[in-house]
Phi, psi and omega in degrees: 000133184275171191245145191288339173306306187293287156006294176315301171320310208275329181301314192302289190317301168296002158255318173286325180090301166276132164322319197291331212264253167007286216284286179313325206233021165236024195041022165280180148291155170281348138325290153352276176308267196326323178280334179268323180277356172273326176293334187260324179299328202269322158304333192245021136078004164236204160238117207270308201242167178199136172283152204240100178017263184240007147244177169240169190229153178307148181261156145347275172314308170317326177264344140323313183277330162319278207319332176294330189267351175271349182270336191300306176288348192268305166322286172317310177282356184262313141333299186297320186298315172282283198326319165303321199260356180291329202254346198062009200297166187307173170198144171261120152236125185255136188227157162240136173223146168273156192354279182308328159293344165292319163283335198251304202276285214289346171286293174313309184279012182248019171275280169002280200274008164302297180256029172239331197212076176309318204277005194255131197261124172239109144248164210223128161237169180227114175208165172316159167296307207297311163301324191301309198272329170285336170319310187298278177332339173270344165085066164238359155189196225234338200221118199220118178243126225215174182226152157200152209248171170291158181043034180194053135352079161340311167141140192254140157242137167332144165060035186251158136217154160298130169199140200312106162302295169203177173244134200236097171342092156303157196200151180271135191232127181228169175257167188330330210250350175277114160321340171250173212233014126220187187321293214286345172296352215232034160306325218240029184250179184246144171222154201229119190252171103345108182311144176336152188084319215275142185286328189271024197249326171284335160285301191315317183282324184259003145279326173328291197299355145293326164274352156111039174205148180273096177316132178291085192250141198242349180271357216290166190183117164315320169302095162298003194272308197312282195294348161292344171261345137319318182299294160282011150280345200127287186311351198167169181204160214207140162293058190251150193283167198308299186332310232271305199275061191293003175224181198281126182255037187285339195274003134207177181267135205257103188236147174307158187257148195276149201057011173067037182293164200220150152278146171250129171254137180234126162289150183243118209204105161350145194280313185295332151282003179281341182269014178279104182303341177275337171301325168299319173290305175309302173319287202294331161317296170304306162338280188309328165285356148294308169274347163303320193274144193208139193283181203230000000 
């Protein structure tokens, strides 16, 4: 009988790749991790790992056995979820959200669930979607709340499944003392993006270039408060969602984007967790501090 701790290691190492990855992010040593999959080697009677220059990588069985130890684990949490919610027991959901949803979304919904569901323990990380959403799959938390921009589809993963929180408007943000009325007036301006890689810093760049021009960016910053108050200092001017104003936007002007375009916020959740009232109770927390919110 395999022991499900191991599995798990072995489940990780087919997602991290490294012994070292494994180690950092379930908190053991990298000994550790290396003795127990040698202990799992020695039970499934095969050879699991094979060596990669100073590192190993899964053998053919090895990756038979993942894919076995990921239904496994799916299986164990989905037992634990009906057992929790058959009982009412206390329940933990730990979730990651970007940024603008850690300010905008998670205050209100954990009012929410303060007076509906007192006993339920909610942690909060605050991290990019790309990690975040690899994260989930990786079991370090239960829930994930994310963005995808038109035309840059996130990636769909096995056992993930997705639901529409809302929809939140991008709008061109300039400051009060600027004179232009669309996209195409802000050719000869400084603009503050989302650093290289971000699915939204790549949507941002094909609408300029739709409007016939290459953005000068002269800023970047994961922090969307940043750019707005660049933006109302002056310095630049940016493409943000609604979400971004949770206070008065006044110190600077909001002009439309050619086609309106909107982001979808989504919750992200295990296939094997989605039926977890606490999981459930958190999803509908947010939802609802979504629709609630309107910029002011």
């Amino acid at each position: 009988m395999f022991e499900l701790r191991r599995l798990r290691l072995l489940h990780e190492l087919a997602l991290r790749g490294t012994i070292a990855e494994v180690a950092a992010s379930l908190g053991y040593s990298a000994s550790t991790v290396s003795q127990q999959l040698a202990q799992l080697e020695r039970e499934a009677g095969v050879p699991l790992l094979e060596p990669d220059g100073r590192r190993v990588r899964l053998t053919a069985q090895g990756r038979v056995l993942a894919a076995h130890a990921a239904r496994a684990l799916e299986l164990d949490e989905t037992a634990r979820a009906e057992l929790s919610s058959s009982q009412n027991a206390p329940a933990r959901v730990r979730i990651a959200v970007m940024p603008t949803a850690a300010e905008a979304l998670v205050p209100p919904a954990l009012s929410l669930l303060a007076a509906r569901m007192p006993e339920l323990r909610v942690e909060m990380r605050e991290l990019a979607p790309e990690v975040a959403l690899f994260e989930l799959q990786a079991r370090a938390f239960d829930l994930v709340v994310a963005e995808q921009y038109p035309g840059h589809t996130r990636p769909v993963s096995e056992g993930i499944d997705r639901t529409l929180l809302g929809r939140d408007p991008i709008r061109l943000a300039v400051p009060r003392g600027d004179v232009a009325v669309e996209l195409a007036d802000l050719r000869d301006r400084a603009w503050v993006l989302e650093p290289q890689g971000a699915a939204v810093r790549r949507w941002a760049v094909q609408q300029c270039r739709a409007a016939g021009f290459e953005p000068d960016v002269r800023f970047e910053a994961t922090d969307l408060v940043a750019h707005a108050r660049l933006v109302a200092a002056g310095h630049a001017v940016a493409m943000l969602p609604d979400l971004v104003w949770t206070g008065d936007h006044a110190s600077v002007r909001l002009l439309e984007l050619p086609g309106s375009p909107v982001r979808e916020i989504f919750a992200a959740t295990r296939a094997s967790s989605r039926d977890s009232a606490g999981v459930i109770a958190v999803r509908d927390a947010l939802a609802e501090a979504l629709e609630a919110h309107r910029p002011h």
